[in-house]
C-alpha positions as a Markdown table, in Angstrom:
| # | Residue | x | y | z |
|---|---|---|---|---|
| 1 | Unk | -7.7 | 112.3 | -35.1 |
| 2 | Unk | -7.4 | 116.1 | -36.4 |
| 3 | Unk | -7.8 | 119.1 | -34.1 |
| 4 | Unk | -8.0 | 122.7 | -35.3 |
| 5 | Unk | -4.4 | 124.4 | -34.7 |
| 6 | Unk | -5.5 | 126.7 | -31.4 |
| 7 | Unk | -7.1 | 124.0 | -29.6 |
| 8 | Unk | -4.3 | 121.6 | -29.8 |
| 9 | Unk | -2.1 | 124.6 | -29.0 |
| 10 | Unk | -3.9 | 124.6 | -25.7 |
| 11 | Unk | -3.5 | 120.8 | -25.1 |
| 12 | Unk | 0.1 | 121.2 | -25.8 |
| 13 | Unk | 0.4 | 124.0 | -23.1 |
| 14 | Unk | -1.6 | 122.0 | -20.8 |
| 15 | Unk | 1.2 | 118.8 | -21.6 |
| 16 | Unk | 4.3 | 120.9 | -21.0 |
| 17 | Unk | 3.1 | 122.5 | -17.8 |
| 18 | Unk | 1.9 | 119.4 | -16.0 |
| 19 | Unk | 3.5 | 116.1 | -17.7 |
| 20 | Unk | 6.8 | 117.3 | -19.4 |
| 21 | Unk | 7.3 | 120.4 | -17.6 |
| 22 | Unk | 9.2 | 122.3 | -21.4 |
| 23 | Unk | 9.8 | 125.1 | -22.9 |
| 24 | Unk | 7.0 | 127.5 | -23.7 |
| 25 | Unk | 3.9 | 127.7 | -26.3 |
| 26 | Unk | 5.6 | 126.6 | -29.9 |
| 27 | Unk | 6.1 | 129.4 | -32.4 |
| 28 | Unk | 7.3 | 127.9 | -35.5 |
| 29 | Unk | 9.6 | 129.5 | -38.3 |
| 30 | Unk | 8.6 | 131.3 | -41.6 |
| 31 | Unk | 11.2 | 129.2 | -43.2 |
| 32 | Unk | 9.6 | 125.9 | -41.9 |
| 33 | Unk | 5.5 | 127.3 | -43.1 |
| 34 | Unk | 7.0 | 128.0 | -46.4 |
| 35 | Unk | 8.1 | 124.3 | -47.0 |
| 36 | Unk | 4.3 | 123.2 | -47.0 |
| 37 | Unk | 3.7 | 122.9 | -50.1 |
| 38 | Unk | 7.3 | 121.1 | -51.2 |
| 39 | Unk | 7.8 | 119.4 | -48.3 |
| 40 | Unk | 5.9 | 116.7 | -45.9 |
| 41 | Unk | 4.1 | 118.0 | -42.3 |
| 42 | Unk | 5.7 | 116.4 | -39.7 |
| 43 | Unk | 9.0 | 116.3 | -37.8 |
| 44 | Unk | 8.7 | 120.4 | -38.6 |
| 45 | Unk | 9.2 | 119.0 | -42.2 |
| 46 | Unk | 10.9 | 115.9 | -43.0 |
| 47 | Unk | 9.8 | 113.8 | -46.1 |
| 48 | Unk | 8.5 | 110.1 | -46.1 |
| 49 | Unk | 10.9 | 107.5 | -45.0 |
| 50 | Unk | 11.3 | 104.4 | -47.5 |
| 51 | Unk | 10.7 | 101.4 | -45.4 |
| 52 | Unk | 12.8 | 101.4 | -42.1 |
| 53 | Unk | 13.3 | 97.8 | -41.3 |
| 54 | Unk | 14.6 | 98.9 | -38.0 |
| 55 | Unk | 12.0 | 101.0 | -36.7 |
| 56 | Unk | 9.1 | 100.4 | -34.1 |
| 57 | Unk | 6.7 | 102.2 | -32.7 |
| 58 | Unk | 6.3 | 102.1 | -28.8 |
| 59 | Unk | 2.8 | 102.8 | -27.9 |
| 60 | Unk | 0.7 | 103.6 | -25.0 |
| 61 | Unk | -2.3 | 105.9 | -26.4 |
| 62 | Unk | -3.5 | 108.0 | -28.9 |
| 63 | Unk | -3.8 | 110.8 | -26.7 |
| 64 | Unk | -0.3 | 112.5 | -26.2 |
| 65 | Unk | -1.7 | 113.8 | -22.7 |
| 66 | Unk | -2.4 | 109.8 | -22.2 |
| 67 | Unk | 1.4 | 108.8 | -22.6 |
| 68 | Unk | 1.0 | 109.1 | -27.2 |
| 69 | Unk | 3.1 | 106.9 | -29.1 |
| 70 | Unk | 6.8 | 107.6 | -29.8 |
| 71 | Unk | 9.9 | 105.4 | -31.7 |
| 72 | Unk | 11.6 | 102.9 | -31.0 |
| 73 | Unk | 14.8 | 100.7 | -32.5 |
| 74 | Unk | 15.4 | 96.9 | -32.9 |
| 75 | Unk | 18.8 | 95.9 | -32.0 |
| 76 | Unk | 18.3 | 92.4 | -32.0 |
| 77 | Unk | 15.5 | 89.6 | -32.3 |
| 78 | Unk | 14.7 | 89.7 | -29.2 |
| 79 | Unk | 15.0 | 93.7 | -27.8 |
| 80 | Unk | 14.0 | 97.0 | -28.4 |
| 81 | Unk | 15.7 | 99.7 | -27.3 |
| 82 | Unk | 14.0 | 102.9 | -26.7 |
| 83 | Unk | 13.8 | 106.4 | -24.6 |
| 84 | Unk | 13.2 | 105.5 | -21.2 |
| 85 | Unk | 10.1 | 108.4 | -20.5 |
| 86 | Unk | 8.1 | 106.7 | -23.5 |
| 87 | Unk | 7.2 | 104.4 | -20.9 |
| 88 | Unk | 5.4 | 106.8 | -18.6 |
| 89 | Unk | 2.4 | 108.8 | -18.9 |
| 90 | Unk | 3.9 | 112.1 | -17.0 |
| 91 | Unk | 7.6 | 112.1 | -17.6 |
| 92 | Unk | 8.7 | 114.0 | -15.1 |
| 93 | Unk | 11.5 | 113.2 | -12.6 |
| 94 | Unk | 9.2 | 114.1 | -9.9 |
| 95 | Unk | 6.5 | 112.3 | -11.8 |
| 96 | Unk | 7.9 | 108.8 | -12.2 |
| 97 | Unk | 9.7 | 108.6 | -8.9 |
| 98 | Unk | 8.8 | 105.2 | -7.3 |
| 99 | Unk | 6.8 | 104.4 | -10.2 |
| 100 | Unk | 6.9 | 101.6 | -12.9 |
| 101 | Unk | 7.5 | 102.3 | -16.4 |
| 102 | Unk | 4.6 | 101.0 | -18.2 |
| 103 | Unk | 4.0 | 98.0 | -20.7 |
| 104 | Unk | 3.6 | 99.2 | -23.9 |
| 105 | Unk | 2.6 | 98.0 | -27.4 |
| 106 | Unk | 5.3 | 97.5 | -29.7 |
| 107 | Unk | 4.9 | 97.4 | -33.1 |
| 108 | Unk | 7.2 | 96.3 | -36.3 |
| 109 | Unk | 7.2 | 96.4 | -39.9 |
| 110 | Unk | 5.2 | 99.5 | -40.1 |
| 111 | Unk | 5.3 | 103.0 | -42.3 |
| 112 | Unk | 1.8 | 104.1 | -41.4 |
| 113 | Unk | -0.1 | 104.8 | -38.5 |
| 114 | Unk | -2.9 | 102.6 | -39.9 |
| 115 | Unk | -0.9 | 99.6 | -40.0 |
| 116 | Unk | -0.6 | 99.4 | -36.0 |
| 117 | Unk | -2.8 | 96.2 | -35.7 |
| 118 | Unk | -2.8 | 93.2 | -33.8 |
| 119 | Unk | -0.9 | 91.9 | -37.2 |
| 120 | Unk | 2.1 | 93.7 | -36.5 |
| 121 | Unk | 2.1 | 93.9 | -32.7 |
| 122 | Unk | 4.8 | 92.2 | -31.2 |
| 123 | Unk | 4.5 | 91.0 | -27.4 |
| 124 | Unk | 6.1 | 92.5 | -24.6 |
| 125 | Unk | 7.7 | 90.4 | -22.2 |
| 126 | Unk | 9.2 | 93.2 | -19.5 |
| 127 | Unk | 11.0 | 96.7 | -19.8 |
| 128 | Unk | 13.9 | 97.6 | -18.3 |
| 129 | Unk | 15.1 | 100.5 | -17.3 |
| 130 | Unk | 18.9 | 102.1 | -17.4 |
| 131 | Unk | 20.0 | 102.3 | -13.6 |
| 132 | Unk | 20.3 | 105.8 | -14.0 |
| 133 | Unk | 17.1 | 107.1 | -15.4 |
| 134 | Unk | 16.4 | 110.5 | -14.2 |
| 135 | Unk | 18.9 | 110.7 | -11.1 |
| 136 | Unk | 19.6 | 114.1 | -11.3 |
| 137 | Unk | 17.6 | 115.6 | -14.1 |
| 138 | Unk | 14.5 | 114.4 | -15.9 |
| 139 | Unk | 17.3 | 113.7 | -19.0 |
| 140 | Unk | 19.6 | 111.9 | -17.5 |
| 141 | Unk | 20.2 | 108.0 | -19.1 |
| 142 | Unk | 16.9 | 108.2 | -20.9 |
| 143 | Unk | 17.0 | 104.8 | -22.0 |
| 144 | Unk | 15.0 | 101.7 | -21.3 |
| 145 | Unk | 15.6 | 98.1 | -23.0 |
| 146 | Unk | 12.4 | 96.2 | -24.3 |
| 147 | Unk | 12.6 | 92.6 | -24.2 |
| 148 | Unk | 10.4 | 90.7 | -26.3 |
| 149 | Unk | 8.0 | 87.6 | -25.4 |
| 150 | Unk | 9.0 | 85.9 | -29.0 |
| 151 | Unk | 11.8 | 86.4 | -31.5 |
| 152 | Unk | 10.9 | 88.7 | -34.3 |
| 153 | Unk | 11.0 | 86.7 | -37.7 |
| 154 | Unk | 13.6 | 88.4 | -39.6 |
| 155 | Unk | 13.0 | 89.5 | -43.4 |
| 156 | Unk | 12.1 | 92.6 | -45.8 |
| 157 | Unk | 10.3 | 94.5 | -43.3 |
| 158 | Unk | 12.0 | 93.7 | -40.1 |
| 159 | Unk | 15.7 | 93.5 | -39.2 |
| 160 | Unk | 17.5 | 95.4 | -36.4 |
| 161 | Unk | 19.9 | 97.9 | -36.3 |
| 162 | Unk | 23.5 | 97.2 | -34.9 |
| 163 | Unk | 25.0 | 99.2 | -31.9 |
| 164 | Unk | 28.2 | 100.7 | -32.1 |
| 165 | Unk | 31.5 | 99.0 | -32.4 |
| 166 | Unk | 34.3 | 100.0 | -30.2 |
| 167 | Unk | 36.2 | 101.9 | -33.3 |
| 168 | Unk | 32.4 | 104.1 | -34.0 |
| 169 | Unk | 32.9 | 107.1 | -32.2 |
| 170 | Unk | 30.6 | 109.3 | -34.3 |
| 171 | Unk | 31.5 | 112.5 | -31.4 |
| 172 | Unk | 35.1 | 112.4 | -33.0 |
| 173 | Unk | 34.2 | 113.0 | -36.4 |
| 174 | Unk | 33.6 | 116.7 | -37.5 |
| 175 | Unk | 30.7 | 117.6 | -39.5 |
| 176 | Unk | 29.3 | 114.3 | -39.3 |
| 177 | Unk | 25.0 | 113.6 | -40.2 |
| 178 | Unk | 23.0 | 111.2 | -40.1 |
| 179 | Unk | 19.3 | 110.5 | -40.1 |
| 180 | Unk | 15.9 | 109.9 | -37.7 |
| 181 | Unk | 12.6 | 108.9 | -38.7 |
| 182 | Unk | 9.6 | 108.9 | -36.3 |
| 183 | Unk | 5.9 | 109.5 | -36.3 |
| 184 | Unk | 6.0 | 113.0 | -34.7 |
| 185 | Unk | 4.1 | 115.9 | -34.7 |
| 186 | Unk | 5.0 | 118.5 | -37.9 |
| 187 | Unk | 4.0 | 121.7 | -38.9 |
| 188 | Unk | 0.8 | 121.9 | -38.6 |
| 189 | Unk | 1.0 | 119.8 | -34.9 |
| 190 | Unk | -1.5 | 117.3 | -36.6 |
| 191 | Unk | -0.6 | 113.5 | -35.8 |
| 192 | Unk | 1.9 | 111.8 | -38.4 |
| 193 | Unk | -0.3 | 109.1 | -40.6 |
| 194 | Unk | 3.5 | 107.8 | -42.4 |
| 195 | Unk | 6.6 | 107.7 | -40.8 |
| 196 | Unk | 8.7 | 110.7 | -41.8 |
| 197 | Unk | 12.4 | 111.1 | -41.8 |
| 198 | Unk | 14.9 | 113.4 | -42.2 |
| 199 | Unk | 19.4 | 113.9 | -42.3 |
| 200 | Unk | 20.3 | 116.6 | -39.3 |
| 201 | Unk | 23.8 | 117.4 | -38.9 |
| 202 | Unk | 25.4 | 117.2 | -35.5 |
| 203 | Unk | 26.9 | 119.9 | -33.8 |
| 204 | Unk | 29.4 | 120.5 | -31.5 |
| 205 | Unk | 29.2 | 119.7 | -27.9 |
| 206 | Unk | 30.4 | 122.9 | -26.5 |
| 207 | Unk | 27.6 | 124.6 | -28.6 |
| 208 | Unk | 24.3 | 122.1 | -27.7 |
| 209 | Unk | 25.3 | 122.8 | -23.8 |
| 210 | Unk | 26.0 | 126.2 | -23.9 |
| 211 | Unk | 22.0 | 126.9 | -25.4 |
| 212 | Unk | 20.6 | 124.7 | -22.9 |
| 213 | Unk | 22.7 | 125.2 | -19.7 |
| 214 | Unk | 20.7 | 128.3 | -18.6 |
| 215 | Unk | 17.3 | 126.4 | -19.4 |
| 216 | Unk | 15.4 | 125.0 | -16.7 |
| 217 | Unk | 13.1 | 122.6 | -18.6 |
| 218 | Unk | 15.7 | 121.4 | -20.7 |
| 219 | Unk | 18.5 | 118.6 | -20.8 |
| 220 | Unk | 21.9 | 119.1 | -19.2 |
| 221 | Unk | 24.0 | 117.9 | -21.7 |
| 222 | Unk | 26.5 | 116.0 | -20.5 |
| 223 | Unk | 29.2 | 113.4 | -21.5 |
| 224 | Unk | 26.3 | 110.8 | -22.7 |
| 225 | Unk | 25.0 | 113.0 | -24.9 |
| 226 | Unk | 25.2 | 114.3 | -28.4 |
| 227 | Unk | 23.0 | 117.0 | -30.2 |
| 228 | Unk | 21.8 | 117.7 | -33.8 |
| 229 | Unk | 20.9 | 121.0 | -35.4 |
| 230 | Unk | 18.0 | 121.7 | -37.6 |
| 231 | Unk | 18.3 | 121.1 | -41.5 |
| 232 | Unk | 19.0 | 124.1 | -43.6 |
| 233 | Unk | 15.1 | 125.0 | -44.1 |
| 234 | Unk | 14.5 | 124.5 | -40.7 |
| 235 | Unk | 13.2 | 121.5 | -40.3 |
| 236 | Unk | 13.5 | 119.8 | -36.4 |
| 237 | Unk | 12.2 | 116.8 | -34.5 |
| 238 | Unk | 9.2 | 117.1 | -32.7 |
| 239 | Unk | 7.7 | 115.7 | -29.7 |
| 240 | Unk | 6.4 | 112.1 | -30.8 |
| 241 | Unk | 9.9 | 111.6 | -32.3 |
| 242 | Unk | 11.4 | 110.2 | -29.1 |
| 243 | Unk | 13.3 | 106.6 | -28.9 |
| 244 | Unk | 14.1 | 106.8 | -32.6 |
| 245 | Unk | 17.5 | 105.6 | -33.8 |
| 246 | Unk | 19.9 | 108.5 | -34.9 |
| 247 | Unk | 21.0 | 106.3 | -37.7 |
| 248 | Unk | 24.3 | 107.1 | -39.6 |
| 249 | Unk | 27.1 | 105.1 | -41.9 |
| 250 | Unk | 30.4 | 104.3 | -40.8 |
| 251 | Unk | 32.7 | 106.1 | -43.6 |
| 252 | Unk | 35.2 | 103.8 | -43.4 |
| 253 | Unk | 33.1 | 100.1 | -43.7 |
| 254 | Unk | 30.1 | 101.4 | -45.0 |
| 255 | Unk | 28.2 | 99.8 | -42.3 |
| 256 | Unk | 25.0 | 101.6 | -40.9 |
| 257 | Unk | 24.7 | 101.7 | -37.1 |
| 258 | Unk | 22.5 | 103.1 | -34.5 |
| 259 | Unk | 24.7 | 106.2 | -33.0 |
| 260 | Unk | 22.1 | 107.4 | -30.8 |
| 261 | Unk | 18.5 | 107.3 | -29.4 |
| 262 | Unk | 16.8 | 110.6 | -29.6 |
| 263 | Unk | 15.8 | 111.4 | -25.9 |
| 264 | Unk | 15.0 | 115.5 | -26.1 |
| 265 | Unk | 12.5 | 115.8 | -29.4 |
| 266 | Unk | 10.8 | 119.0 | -28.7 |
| 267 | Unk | 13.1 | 120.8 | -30.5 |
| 268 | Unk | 10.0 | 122.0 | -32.9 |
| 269 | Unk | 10.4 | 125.2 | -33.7 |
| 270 | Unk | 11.1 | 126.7 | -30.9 |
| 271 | Unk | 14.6 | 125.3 | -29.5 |
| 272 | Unk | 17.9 | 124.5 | -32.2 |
| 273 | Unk | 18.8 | 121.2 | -30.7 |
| 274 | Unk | 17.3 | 117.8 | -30.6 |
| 275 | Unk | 20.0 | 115.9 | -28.1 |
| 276 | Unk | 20.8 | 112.0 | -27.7 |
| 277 | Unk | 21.8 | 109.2 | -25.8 |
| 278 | Unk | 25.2 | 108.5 | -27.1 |
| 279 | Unk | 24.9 | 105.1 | -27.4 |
| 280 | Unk | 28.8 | 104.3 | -27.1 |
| 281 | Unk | 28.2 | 105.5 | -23.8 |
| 282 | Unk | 26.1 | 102.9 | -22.6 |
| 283 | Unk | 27.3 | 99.4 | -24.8 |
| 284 | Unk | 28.3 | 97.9 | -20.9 |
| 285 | Unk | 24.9 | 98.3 | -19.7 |
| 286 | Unk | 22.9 | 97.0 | -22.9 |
| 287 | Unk | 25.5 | 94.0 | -23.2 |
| 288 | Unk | 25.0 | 93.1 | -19.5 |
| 289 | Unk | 20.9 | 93.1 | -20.0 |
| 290 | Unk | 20.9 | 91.2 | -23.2 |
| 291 | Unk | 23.4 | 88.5 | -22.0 |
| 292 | Unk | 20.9 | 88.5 | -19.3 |
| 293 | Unk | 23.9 | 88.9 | -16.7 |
| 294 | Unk | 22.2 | 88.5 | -13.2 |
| 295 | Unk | 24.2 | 89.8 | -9.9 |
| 296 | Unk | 26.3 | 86.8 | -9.5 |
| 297 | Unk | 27.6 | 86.6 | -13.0 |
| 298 | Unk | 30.6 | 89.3 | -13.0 |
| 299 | Unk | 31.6 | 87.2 | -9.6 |
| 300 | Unk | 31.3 | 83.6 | -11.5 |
| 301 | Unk | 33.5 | 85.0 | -14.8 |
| 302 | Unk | 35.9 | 86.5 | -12.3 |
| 303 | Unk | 36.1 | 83.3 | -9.9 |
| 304 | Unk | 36.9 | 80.9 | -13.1 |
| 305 | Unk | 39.1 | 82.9 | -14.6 |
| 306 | Unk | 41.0 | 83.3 | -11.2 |
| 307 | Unk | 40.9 | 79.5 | -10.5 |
| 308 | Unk | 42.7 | 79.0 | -14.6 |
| 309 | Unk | 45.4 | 81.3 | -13.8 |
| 310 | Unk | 46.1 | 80.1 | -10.6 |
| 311 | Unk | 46.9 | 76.7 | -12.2 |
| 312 | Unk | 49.4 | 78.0 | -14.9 |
């Protein structure tokens, strides 16, 4: 669906003010308009992605006032790992309190909007959400884990994306990029028919927090966070881009890894900064889910290991 640039303007005010509660009406840069006619529309730029094995797309409606679509990444044959507010309609702290995250549909193997049919759809079994979504701000451990009725058949088109090791620290390593891909709004704020991507650089903590600190409807960037700038033309994630991976290559082994999952994408053209879970941050909590720990376990690995030491 195409709508004319001032009336999806006004939909996009309307969405801000009572779902997201952001920043102000989009403006977008010179620099950015001038890279139609060399570059792709979406992601404020951004050029077609090759095909992203990784990649999904979490959906609950066309509509981005109806909960829209956003990214998602496989980490294993059986999860998806995503932002935790793709899962609700109005993504509000205030909003979602006492509410469940919603079902979506999750789809694989795709570059193109088109190609979101019952073929590619891949059944939901139950989404869970980190402990700590939204307890203090509507940013805070934006992160929900996807578990999947069936294993995914692993080939050409689908195959997940590892997590970081313990040695990845991608906040330690100066001038470091990497790359996102997502179906999100561009340019023109039309919907993304191909998945787009593009390589941001990230930028120093210090500098993301200091922009956003005196922001009232942005994130608090904190210790599980990291941020990315814009590319040299200008070029930003957009909203849409949510729950992608921040995917970048480990100098040393050559080994690509998800570093982050893209949690504040309105960015646009309005604000520098799109900002992250940092996903080294939160390797306890996905391990415990996907073990499938329950509350006892922690207590049964600590009784055995007790009773074996006590017979030594």
């Amino acid at each position: 669906m195409r709508f004319s640039l001032a009336a999806f303007l006004s939909a996009v005010c309307v969405y801000l003010a009572d779902v997201t509660h952001t920043e102000q009406r989009i403006q977008l840069p010179q620099s950015a308009s001038k890279l139609l006619t060399v570059r792709s529309k979406r992601m404020i730029g951004g050029t077609l992605a090759p095909h992203v094995p990784w990649q999904a797309m979490v959906y609950l409606n066309d509509s981005l006032l109806d909960g829209g679509f956003a990214g998602g990444a496989l980490i294993s044959n059986l999860w998806v790992l995503t932002a935790g507010r793709n899962l609700f309609v109005r993504k509000s702290r205030q909003d979602t309190r006492g509410n469940d995250p919603i079902i979506p549909k999750v789809y694989m193997g795709i570059s193109h909007r088109a190609e979101a049919t019952a073929a590619n759809e891949v059944a939901v079994e139950r989404v869970i959400l980190h402990p700590g979504f939204q307890n203090q701000s509507d940013w805070d451990n934006d992160l929900a884990l996807i578990q999947l009725k069936q294993p995914v058949v692993m080939g050409p088109k689908v195959t997940p994306i590892p997590l970081p090791e313990r040695d990845q620290d991608l906040l330690a390593r100066p001038g470091a990029s990497g790359v996102i891909t997502g179906w999100g709004y561009g340019i023109h704020l039309t919907v993304a028919e191909s998945l787009k991507h593009l390589v941001l650089p990230l930028v120093p903590h210090a500098v993301c927090k200091a922009e956003y600190d005196n922001s009232q409807y942005t994130p608090t960037v904190d210790e599980n966070m990291f941020c990315t700038g814009p590319t040299k033309f200008g070029e930003n994630v957009c909203m849409g881009d949510a729950g992608g991976a921040f995917a970048v290559k480990d100098p040393q082994s050559g080994d690509v890894f998800a570093a982050g999952i893209l949690s504040y994408d309105k960015s646009c053209g309005q604000s520098k900064y799109g900002v992250y879970m940092a996903l080294s941050k939160f390797m306890p909590w996905i391990n415990r889910v996907v073990r499938g720990d329950t509350q006892e376990s922690s207590a049964l690995r600590n009784s055995a290991m007790a009773k074996m030491d006590s017979w030594q």
